[in-house]
Gaussian input, Z-matrix of N, CA and C with variables (Angstrom, degrees):
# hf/3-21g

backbone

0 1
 N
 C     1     B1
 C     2     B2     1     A1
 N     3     B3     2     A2     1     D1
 C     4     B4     3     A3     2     D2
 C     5     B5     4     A4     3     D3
 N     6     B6     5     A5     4     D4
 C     7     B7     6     A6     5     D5
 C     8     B8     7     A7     6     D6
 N     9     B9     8     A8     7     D7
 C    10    B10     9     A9     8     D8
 C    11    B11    10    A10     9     D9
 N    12    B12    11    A11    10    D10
 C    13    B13    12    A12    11    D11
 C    14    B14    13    A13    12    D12
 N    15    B15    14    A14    13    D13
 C    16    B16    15    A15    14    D14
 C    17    B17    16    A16    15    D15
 N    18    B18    17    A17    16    D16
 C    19    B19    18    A18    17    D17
 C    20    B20    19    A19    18    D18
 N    21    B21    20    A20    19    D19
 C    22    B22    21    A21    20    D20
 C    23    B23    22    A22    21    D21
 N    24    B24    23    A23    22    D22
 C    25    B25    24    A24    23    D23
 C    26    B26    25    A25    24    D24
 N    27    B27    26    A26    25    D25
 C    28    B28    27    A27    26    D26
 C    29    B29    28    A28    27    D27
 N    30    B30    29    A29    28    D28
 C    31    B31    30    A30    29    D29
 C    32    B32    31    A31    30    D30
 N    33    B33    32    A32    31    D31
 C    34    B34    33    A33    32    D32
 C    35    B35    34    A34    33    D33
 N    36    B36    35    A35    34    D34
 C    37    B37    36    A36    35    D35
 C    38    B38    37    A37    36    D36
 N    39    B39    38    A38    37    D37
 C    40    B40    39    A39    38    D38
 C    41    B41    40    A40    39    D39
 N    42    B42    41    A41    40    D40
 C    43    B43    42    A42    41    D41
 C    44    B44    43    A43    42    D42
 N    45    B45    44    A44    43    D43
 C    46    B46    45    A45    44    D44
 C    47    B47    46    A46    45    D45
 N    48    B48    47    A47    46    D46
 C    49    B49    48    A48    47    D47
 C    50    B50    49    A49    48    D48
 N    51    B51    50    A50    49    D49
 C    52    B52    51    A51    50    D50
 C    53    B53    52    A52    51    D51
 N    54    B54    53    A53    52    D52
 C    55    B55    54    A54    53    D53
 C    56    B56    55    A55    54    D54
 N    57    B57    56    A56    55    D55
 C    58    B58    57    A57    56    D56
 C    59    B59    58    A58    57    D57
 N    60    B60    59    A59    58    D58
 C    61    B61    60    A60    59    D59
 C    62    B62    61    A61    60    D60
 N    63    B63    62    A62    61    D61
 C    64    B64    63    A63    62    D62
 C    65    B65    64    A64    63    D63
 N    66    B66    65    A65    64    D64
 C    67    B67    66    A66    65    D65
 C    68    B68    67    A67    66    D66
 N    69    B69    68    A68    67    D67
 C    70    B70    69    A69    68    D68
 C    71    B71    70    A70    69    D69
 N    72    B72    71    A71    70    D70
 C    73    B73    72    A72    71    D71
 C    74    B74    73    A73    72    D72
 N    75    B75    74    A74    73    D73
 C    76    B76    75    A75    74    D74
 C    77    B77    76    A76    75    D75
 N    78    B78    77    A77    76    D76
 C    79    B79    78    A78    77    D77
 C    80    B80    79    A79    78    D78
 N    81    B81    80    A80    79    D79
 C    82    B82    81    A81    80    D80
 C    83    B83    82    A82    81    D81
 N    84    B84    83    A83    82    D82
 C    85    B85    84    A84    83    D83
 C    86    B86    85    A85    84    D84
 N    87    B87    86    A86    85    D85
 C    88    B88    87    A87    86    D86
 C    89    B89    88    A88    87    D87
 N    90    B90    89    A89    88    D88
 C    91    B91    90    A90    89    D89
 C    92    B92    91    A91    90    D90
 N    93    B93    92    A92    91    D91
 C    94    B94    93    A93    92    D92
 C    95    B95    94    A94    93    D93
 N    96    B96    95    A95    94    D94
 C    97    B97    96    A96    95    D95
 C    98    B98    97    A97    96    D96
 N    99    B99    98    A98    97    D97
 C   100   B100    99    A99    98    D98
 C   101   B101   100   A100    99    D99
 N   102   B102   101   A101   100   D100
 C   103   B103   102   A102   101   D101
 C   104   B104   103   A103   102   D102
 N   105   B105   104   A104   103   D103
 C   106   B106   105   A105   104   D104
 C   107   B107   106   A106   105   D105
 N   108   B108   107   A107   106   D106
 C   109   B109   108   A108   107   D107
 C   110   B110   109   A109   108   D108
 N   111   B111   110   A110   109   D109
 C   112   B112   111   A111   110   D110
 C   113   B113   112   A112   111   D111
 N   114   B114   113   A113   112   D112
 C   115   B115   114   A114   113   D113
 C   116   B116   115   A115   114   D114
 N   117   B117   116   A116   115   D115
 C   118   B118   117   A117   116   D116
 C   119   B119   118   A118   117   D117
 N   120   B120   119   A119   118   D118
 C   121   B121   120   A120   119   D119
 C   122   B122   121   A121   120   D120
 N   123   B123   122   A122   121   D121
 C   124   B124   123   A123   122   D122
 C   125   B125   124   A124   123   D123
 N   126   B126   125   A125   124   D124
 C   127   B127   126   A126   125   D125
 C   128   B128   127   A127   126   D126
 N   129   B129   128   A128   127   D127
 C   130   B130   129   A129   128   D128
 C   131   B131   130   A130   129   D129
 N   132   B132   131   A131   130   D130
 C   133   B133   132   A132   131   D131
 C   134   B134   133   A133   132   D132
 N   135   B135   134   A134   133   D133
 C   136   B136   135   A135   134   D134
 C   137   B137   136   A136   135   D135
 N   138   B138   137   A137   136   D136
 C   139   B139   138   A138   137   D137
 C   140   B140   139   A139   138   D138
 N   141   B141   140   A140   139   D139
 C   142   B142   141   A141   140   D140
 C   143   B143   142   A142   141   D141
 N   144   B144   143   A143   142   D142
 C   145   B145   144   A144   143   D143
 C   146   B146   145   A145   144   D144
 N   147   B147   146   A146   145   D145
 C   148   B148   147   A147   146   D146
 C   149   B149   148   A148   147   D147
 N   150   B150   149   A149   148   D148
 C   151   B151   150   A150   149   D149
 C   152   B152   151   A151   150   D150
 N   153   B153   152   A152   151   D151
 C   154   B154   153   A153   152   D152
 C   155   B155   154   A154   153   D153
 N   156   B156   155   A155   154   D154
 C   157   B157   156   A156   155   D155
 C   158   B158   157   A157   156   D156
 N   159   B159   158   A158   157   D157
 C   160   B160   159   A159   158   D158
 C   161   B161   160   A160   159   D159
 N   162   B162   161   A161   160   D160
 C   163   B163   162   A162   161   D161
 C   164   B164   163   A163   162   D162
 N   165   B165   164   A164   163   D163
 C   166   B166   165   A165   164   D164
 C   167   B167   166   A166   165   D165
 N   168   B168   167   A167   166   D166
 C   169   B169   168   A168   167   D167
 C   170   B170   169   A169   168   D168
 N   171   B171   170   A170   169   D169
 C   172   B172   171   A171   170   D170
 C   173   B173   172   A172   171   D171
 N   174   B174   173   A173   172   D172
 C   175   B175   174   A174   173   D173
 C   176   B176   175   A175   174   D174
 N   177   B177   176   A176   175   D175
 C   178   B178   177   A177   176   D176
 C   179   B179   178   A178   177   D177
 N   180   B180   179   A179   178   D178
 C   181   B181   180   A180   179   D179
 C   182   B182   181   A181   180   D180
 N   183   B183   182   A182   181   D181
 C   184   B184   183   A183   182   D182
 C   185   B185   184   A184   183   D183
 N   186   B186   185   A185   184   D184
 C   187   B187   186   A186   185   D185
 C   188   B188   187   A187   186   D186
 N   189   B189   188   A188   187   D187
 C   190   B190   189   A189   188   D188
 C   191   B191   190   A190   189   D189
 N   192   B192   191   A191   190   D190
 C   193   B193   192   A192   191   D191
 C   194   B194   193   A193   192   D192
 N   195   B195   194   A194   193   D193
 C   196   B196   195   A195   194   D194
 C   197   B197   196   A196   195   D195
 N   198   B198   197   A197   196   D196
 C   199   B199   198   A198   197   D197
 C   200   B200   199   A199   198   D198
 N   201   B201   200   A200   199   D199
 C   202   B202   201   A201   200   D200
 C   203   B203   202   A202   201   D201
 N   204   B204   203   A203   202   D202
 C   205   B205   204   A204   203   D203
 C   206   B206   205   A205   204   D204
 N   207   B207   206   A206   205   D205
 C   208   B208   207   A207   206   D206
 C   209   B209   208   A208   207   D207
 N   210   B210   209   A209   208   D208
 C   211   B211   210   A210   209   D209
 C   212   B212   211   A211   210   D210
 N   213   B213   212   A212   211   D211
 C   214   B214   213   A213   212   D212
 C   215   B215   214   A214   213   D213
 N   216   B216   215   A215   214   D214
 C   217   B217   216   A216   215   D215
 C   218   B218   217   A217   216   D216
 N   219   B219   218   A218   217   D217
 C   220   B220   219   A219   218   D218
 C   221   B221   220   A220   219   D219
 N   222   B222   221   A221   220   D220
 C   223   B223   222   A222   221   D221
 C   224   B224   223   A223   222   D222
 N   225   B225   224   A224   223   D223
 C   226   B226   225   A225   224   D224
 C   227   B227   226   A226   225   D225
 N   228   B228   227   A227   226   D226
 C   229   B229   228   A228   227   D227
 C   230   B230   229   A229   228   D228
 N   231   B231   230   A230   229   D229
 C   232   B232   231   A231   230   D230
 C   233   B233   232   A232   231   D231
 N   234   B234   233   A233   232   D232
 C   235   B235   234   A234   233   D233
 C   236   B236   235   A235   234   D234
 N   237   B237   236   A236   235   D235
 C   238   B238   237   A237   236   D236
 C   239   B239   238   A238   237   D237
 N   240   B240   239   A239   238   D238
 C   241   B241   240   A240   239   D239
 C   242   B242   241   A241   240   D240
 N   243   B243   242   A242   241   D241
 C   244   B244   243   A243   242   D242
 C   245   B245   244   A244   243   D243
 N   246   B246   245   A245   244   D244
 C   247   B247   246   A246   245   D245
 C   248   B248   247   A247   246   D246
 N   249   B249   248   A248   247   D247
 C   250   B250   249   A249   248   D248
 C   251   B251   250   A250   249   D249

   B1=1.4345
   B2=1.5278
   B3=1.5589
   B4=1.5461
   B5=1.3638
   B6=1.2665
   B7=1.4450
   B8=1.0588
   B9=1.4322
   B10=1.8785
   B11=1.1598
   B12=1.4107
   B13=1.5641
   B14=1.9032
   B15=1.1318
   B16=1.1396
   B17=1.1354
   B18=1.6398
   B19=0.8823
   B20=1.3834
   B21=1.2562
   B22=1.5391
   B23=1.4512
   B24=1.4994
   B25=1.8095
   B26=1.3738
   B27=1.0220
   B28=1.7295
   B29=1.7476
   B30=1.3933
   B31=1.1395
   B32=1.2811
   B33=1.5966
   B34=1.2617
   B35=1.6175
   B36=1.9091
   B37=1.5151
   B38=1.7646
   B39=1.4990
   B40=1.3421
   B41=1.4226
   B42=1.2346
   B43=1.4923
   B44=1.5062
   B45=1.5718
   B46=1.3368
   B47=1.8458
   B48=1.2504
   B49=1.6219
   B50=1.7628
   B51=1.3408
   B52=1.7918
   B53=1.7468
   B54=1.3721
   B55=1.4710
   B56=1.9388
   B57=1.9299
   B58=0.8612
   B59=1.3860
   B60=1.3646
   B61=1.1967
   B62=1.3018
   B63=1.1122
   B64=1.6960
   B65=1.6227
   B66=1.3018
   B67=1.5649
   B68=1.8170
   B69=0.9693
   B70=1.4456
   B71=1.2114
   B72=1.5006
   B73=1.7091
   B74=1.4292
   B75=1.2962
   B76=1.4605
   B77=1.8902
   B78=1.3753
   B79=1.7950
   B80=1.4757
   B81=1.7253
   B82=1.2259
   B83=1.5860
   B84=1.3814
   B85=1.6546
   B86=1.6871
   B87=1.4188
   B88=1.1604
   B89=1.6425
   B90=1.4899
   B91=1.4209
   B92=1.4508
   B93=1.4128
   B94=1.7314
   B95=1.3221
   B96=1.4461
   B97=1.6996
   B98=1.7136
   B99=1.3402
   B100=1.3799
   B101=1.4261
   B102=1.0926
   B103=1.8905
   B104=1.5855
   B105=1.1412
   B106=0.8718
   B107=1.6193
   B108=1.1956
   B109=1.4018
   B110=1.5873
   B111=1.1742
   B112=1.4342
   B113=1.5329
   B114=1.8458
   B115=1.4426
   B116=1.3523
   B117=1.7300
   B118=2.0882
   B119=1.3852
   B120=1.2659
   B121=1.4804
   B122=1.4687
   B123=1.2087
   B124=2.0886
   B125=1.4239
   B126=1.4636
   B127=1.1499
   B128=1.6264
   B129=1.5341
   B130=1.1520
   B131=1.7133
   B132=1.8526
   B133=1.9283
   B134=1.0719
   B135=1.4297
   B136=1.3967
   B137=1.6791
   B138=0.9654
   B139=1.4624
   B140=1.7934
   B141=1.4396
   B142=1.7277
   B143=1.7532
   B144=0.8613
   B145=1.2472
   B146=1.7753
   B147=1.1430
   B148=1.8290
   B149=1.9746
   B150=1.0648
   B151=0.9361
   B152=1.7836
   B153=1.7620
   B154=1.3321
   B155=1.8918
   B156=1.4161
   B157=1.2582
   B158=1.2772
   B159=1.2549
   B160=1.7218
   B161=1.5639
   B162=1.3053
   B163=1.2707
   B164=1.1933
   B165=1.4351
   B166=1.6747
   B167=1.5519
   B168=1.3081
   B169=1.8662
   B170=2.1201
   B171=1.4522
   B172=1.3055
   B173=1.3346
   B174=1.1498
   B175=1.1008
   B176=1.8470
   B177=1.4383
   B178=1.3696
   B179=1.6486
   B180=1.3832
   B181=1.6365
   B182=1.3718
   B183=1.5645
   B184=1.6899
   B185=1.8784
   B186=1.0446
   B187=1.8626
   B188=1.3212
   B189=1.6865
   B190=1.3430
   B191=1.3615
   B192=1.8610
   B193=1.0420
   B194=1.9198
   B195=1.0769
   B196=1.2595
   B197=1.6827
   B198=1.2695
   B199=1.5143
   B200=1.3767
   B201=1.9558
   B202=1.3385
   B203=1.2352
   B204=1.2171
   B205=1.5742
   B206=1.8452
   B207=1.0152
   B208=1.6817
   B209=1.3564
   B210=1.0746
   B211=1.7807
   B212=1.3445
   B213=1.4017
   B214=1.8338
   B215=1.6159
   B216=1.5781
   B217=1.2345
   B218=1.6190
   B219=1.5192
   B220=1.5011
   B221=1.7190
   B222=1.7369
   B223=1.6991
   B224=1.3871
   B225=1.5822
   B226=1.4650
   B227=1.1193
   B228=1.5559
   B229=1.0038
   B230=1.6770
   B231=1.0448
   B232=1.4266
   B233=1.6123
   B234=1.3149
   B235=1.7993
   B236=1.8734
   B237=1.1144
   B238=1.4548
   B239=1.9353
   B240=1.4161
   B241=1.5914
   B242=1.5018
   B243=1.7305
   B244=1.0767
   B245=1.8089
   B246=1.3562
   B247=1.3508
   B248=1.4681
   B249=1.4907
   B250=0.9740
   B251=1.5702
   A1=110.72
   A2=105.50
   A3=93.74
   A4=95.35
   A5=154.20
   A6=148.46
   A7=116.64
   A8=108.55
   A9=127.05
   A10=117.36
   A11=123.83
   A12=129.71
   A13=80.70
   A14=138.09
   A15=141.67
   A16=104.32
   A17=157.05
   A18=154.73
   A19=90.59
   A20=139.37
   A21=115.25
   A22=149.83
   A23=89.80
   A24=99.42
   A25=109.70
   A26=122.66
   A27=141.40
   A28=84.44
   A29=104.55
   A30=130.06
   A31=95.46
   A32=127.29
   A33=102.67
   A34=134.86
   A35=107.17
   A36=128.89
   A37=101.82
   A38=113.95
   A39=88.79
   A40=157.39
   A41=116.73
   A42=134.37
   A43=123.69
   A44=107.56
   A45=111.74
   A46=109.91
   A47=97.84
   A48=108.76
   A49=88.95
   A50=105.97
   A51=115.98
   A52=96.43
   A53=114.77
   A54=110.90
   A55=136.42
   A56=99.98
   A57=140.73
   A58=103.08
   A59=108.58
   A60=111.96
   A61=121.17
   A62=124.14
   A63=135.34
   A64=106.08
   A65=111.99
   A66=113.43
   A67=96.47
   A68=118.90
   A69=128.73
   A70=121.74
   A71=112.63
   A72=106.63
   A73=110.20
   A74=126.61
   A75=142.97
   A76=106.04
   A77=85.83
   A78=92.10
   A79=109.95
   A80=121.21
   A81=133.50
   A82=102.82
   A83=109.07
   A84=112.95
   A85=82.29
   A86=139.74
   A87=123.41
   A88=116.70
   A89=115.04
   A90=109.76
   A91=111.82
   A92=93.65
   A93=126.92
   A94=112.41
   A95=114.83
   A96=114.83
   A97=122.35
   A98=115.78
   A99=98.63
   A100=109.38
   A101=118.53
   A102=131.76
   A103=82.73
   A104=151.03
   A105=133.05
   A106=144.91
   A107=95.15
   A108=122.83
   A109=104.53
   A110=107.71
   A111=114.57
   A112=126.10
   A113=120.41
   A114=110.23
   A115=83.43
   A116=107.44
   A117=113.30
   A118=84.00
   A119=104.45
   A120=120.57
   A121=118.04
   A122=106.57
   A123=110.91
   A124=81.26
   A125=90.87
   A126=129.25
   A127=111.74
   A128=118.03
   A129=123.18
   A130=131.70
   A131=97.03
   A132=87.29
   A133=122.99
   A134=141.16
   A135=134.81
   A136=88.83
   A137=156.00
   A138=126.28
   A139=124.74
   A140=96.13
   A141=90.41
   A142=99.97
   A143=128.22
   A144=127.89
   A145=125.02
   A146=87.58
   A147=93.31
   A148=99.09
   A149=137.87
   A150=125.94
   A151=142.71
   A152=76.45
   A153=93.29
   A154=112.82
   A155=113.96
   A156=126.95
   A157=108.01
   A158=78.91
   A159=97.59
   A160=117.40
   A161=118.06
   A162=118.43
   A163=129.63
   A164=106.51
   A165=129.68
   A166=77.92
   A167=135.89
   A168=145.45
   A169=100.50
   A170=114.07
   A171=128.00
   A172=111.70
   A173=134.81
   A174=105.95
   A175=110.92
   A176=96.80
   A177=108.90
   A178=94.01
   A179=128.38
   A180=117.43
   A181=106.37
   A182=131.65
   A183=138.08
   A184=82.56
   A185=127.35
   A186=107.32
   A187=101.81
   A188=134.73
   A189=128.01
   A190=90.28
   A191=94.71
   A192=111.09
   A193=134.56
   A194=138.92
   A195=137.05
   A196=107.77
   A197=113.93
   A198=126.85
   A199=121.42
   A200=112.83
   A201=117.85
   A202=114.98
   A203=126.10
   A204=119.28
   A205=114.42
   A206=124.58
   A207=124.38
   A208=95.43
   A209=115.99
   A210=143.84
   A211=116.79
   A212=110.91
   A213=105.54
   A214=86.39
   A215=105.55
   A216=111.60
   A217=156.61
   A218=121.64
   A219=121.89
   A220=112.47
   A221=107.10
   A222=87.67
   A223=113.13
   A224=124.39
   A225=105.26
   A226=124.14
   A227=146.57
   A228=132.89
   A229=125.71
   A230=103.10
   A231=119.93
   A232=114.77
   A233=114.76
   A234=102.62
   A235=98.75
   A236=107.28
   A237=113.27
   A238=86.85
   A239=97.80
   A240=115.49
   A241=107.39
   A242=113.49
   A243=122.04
   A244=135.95
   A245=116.77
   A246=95.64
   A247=93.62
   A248=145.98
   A249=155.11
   A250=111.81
   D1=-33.57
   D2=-177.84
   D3=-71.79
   D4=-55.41
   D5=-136.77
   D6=-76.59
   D7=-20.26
   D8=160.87
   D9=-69.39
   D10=-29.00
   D11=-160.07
   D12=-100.28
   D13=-50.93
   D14=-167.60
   D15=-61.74
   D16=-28.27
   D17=-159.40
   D18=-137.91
   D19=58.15
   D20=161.62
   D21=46.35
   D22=7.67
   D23=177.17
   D24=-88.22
   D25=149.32
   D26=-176.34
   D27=-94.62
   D28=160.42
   D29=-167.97
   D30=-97.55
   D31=-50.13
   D32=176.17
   D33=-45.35
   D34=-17.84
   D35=179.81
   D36=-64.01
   D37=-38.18
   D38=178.37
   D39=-81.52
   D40=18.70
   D41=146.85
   D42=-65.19
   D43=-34.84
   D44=175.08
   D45=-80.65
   D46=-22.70
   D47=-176.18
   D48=-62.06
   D49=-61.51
   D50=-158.53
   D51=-50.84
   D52=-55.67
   D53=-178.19
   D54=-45.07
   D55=-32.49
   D56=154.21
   D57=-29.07
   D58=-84.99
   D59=-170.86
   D60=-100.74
   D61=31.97
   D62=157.28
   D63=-91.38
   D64=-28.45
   D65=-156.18
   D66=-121.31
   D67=2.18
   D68=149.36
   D69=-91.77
   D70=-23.39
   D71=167.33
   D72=-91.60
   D73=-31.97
   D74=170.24
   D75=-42.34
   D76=-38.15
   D77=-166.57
   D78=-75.76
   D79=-30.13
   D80=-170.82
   D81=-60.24
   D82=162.56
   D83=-164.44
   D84=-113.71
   D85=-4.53
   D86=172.34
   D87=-84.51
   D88=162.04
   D89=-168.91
   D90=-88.81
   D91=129.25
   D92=-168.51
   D93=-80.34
   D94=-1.60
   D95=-175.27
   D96=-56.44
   D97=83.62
   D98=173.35
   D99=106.03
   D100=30.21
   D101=-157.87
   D102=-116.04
   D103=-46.88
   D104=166.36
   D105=-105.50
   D106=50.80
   D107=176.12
   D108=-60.10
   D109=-71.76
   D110=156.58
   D111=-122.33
   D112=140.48
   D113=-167.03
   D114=-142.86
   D115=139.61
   D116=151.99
   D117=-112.80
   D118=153.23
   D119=159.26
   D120=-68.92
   D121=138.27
   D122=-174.04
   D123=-101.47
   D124=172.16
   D125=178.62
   D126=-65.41
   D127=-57.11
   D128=161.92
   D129=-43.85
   D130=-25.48
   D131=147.77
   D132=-94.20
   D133=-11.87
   D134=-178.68
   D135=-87.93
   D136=-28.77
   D137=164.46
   D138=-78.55
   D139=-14.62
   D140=171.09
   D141=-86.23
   D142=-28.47
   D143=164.01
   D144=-42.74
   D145=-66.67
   D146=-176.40
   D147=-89.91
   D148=-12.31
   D149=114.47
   D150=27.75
   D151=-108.07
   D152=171.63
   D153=-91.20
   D154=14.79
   D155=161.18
   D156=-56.93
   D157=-72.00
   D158=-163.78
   D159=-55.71
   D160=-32.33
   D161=170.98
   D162=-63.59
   D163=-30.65
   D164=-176.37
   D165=-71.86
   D166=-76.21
   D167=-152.52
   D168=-52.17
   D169=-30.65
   D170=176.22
   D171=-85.28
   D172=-22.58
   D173=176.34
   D174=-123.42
   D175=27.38
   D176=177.04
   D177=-110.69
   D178=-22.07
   D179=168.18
   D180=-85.06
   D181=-5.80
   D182=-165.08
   D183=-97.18
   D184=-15.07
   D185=176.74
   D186=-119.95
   D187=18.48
   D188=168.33
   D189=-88.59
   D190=134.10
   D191=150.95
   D192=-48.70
   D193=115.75
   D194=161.64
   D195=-28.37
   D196=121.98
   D197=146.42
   D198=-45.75
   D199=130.00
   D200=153.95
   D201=-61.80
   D202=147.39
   D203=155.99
   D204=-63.64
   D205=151.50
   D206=173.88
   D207=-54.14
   D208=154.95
   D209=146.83
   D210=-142.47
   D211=116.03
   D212=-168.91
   D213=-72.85
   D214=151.55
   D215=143.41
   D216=-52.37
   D217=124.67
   D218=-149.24
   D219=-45.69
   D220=-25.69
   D221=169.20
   D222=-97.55
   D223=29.97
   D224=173.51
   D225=-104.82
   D226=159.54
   D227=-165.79
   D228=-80.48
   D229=11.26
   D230=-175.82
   D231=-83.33
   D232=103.20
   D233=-150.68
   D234=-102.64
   D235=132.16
   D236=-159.92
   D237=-105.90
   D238=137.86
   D239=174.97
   D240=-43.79
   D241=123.22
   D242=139.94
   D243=-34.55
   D244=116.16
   D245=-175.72
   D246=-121.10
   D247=143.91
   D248=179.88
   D249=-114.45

């Protein structure tokens, strides 16, 4: 719990953290017999983790569209600065 709070992960992240690394050891071609008998999380998964957070969080603001600025509409009473 501290190593989550130390690095910025939300707690709700750690189920997705646990999957992470169930299905990254699952994927390895070496034998998995008994590797998780007992596991703490290292450090080296909480940074491939947020990591690949952050990349997922970057390239989900790289396809938001840019914001208009407001402009009230010409019959509302909301009078927007003259610019000359």
């Amino acid at each position: 719990m501290a190593l989550l709070a130390q690095h910025h992960i939300a707690i709700q992240d750690g189920p997705a953290l646990c999957l992470q690394i169930l299905t990254g050891a699952l994927t390895t071609p070496e034998d998995n017999t008994g590797r998780f008998a007992s596991y703490a999380i290292t450090l080296q998964d909480l940074s491939a983790f947020s990591s690949a957070k952050s990349a997922r969080e970057e390239s989900k603001m790289a396809r938001r569209k840019p914001r208009r600025p407001f402009k009230p509409a010409a019959s509302s009473q909301l009078r927007w600065p003259q610019v000359r």
